[in-house]
C-alpha positions in Angstrom: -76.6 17.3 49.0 -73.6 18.9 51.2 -72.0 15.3 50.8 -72.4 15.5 47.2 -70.9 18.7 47.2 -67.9 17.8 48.9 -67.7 14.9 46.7 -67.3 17.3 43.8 -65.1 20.1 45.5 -62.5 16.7 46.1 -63.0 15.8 42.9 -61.9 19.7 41.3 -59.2 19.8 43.5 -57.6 15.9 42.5 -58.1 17.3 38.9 -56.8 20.6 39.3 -53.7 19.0 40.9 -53.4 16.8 38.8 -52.8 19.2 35.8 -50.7 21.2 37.6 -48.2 18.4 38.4 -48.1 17.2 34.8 -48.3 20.8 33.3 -45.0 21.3 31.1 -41.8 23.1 32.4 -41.4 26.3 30.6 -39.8 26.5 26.9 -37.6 28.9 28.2 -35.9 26.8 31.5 -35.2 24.0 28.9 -35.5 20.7 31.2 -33.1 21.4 34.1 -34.6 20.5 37.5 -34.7 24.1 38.8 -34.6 25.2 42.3 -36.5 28.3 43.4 -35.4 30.0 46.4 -32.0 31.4 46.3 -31.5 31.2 50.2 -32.3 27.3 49.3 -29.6 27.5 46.7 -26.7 29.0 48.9 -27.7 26.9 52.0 -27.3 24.0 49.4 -24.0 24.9 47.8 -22.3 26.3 51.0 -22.8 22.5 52.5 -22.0 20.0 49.6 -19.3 22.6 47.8 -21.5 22.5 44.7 -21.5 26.1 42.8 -24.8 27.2 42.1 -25.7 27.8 37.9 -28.3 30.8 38.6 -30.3 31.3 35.3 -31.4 35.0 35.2 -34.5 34.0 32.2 -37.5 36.3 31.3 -40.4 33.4 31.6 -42.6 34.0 29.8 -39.9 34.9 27.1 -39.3 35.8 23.7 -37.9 33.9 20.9 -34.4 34.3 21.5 -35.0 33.2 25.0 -37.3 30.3 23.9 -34.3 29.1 21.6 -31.8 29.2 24.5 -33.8 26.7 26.6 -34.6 24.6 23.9 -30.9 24.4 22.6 -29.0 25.0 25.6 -30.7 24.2 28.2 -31.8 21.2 27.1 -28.8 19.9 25.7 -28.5 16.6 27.8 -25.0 17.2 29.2 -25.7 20.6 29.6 -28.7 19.5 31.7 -26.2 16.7 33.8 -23.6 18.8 34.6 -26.0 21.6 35.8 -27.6 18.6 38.0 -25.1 16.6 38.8 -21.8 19.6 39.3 -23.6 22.7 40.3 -26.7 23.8 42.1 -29.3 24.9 40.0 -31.4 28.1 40.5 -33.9 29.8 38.4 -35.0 33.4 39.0 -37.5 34.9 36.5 -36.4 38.5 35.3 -40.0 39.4 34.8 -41.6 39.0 38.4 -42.2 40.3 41.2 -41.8 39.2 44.6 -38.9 36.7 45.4 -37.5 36.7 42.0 -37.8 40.7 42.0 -35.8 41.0 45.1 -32.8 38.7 44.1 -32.9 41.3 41.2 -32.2 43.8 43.0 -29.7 42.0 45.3 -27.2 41.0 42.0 -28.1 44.3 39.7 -29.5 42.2 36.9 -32.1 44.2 34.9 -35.7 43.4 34.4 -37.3 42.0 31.5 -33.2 41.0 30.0 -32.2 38.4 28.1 -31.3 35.6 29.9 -28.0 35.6 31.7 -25.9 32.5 33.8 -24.0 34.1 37.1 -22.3 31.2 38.8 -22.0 31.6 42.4 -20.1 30.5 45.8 -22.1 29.8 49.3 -22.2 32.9 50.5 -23.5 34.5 46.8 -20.5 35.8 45.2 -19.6 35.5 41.8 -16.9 32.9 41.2 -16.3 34.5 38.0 -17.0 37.4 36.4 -20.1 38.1 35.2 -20.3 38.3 31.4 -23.5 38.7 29.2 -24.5 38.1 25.8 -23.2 34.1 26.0 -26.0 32.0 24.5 -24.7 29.0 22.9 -23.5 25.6 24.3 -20.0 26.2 23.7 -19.9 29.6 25.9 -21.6 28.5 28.7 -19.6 25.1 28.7 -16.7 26.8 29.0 -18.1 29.1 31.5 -18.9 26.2 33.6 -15.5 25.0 33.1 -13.5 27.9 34.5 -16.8 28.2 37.6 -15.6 24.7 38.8 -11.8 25.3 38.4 -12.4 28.4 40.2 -14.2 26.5 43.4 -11.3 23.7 43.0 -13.8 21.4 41.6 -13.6 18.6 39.7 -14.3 19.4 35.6 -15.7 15.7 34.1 -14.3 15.0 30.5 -17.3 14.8 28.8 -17.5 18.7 29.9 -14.6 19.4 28.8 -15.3 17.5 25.3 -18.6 19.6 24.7 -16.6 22.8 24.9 -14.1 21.8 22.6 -16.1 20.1 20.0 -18.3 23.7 19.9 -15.4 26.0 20.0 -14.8 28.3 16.6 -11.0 28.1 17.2 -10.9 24.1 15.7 -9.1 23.2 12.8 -9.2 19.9 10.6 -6.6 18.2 8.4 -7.3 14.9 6.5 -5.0 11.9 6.8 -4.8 8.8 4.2 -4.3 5.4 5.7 -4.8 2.0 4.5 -8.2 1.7 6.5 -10.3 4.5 7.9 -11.9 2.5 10.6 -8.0 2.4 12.1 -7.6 5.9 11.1 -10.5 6.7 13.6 -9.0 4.9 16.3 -6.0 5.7 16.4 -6.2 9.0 15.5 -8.6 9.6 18.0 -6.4 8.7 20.6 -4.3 11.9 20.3 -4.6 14.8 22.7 -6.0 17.5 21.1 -7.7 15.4 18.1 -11.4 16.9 19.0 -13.7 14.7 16.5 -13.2 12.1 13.7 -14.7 10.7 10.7 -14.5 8.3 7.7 -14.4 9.5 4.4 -12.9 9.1 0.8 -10.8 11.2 -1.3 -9.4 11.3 -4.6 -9.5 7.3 -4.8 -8.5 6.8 -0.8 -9.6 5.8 2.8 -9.2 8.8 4.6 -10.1 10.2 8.2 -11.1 13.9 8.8 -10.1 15.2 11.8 -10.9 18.3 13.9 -8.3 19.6 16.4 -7.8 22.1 18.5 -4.6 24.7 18.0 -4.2 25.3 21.4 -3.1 21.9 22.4 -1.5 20.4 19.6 -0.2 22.2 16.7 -0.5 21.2 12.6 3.1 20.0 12.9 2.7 17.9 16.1 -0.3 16.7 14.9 1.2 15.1 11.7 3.7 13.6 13.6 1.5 12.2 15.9 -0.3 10.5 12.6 2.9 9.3 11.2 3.8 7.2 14.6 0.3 5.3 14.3 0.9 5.1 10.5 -1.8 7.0 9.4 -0.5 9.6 7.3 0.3 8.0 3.7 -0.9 11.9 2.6 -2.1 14.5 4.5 -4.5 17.2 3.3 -5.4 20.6 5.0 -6.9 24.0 4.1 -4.9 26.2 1.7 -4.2 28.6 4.0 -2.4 25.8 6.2 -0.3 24.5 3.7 2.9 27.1 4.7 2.6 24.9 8.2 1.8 21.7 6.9 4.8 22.0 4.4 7.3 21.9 7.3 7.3 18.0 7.5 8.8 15.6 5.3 5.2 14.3 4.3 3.3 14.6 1.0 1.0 17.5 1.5 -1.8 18.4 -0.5 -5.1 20.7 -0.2 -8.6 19.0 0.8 -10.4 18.8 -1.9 -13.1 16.2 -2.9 -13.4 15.0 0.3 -17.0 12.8 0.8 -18.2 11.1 4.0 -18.2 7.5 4.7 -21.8 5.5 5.0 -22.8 5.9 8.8 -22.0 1.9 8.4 -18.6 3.1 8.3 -18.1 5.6 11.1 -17.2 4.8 14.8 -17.0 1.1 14.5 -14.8 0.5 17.2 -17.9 1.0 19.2 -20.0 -1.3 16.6 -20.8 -4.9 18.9 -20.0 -2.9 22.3 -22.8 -1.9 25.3 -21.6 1.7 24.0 -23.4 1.4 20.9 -26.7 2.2 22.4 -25.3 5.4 23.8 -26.6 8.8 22.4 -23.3 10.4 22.2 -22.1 13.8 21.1 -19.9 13.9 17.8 -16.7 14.3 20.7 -17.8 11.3 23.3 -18.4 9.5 20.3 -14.6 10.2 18.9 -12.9 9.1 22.3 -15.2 6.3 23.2 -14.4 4.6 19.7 -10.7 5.6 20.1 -10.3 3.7 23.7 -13.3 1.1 24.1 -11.4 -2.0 22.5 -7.9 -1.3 24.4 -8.6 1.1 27.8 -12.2 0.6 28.6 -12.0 2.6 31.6 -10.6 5.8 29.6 -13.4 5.7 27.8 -15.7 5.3 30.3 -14.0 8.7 31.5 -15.9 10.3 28.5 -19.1 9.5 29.8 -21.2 11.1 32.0 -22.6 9.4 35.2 -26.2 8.6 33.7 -24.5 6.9 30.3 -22.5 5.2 32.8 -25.4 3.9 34.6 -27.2 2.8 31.7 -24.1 0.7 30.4 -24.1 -0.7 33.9 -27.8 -1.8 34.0 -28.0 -2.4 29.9 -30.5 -0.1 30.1 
């Protein structure tokens, strides 16, 4: 009987372990591989240089924080770059014990919406902390400026998913004898954030979004007339007093329809890229550079799509 007991006791415990192993991550920590102990965390970053992303997350949350780690925190290069560049910690803002004393130690309230600190070796705050930044954009960024500050390494694809999801972009359409060129070419240009194949009024065009702060309407346009891809350009009304300043025929958009998904990105169509999830940004660059610089646009990638174009996984 005791031996049948024991048996049984074995058995509950396989089981119970079992479940716990498989049981799901929290909706809230979105599908980061999260370290627990902040001591574990500084020890870590002090010795490979790696700043740690400390998620401050009420768990369980509500649906604004639910949201959050579905969106952000489980947007895949969110989740690589928080792997891969930083050193992750969680700490629950609705605990007690270790996660109530790390609290305490960095004055974040209890029971807050979540907040990202990103911190040094010896727990400072590499920049400053700022709430109220939930969306992939802000926290990219964010990440950004914590690796420039600890004179690290920012990858491109980092940099990409910032730009693409920043309000400040602009787009302009350009007419050119074949959109597919118009997408290559156009996405070589710095500052030229995403691309796409479209028609209006009767022609091939290309859509582009671009960002202000690094090339300007004016710059841009010229950079499309050297590749021969401006036979007219289009933009917003309110950007026709800059467009005007060239010699080119400018018009307002108007009409404008996208291409079939047959027609977008096929620079990439017939490469080991083409089995890439990429974001609208990688996916801009990649076509631009994969049938003249393969290596730049590799450089868009991050280490895992790199790995899988390696193994043809």
């Amino acid at each position: 009987m005791k031996h049948a007991l024991l048996a049984l006791a074995l058995m509950l415990t396989s089981l119970s372990y079992s479940a716990a192993s498989t049981t799901a991550q929290p909706e809230e920590a979105g599908k980061v591989h999260w370290g627990r102990i902040l001591e574990t965390a500084l020890a870590s970053s002090a010795q490979t240089g790696r700043p740690v992303f400390a998620l401050f997350q009420e768990i369980p949350g509500c649906a604004g924080c639910k949201q959050f780690g579905r969106e952000v925190m489980s947007h895949p290069q969110i989740v690589e770059a928080v792997e891969t560049e930083f050193t992750p910690l969680l700490i629950h803002n609705n605990k007690g014990g270790r996660d109530t004393e790390v609290l305490l130690r960095f004055g974040e309230p209890a029971w807050n919406y979540q907040v990202v600190r990103f911190l040094n070796g010896q727990g400072e705050d590499l920049i400053p902390r700022k709430d109220q930044v939930w969306d992939t954009g802000g926290i990219a960024e964010r990440m950004i400026a914590a690796l420039t500050q600890a004179e690290r390494p920012v990858p491109a694809y980092l940099q990409l998913l910032a730009a693409e999801n920043s309000p400040g972009l602009k787009q302009a359409v350009f007419s050119m004898y074949c959109f597919w060129t118009g997408e290559m070419a156009l996405g070589q240009i710095d500052g030229v954030i995403t691309t796409e194949a479209g028609f209006m009024g009767g022609h091939e065009v290309t859509l582009v979004k671009y960002d202000p702060a690094v090339i300007s309407l004016p710059q841009l346009i010229t950079a499309a007339e050297k590749v021969e891809c401006a036979n007219t350009v289009s933009v917003p009304a309110t950007e026709l007093p800059t467009a005007k300043a060239t010699r080119l025929k400018i018009g307002t958009i108007s009409g404008y329809r996208t291409a079939p998904v047959s027609d977008q990105k096929k620079q990439i169509s017939g490469t080991p890229a083409e089995r890439l999830t990429l974001s609208p940004a990688q996916a801009t660059k990649v076509n631009a550079w994969i049938r003249t610089d393969s290596a730049r646009a590799l450089n868009f990638l991050t280490k895992s799509q790199q790995a899988r174009l390696k193994t043809g996984v």
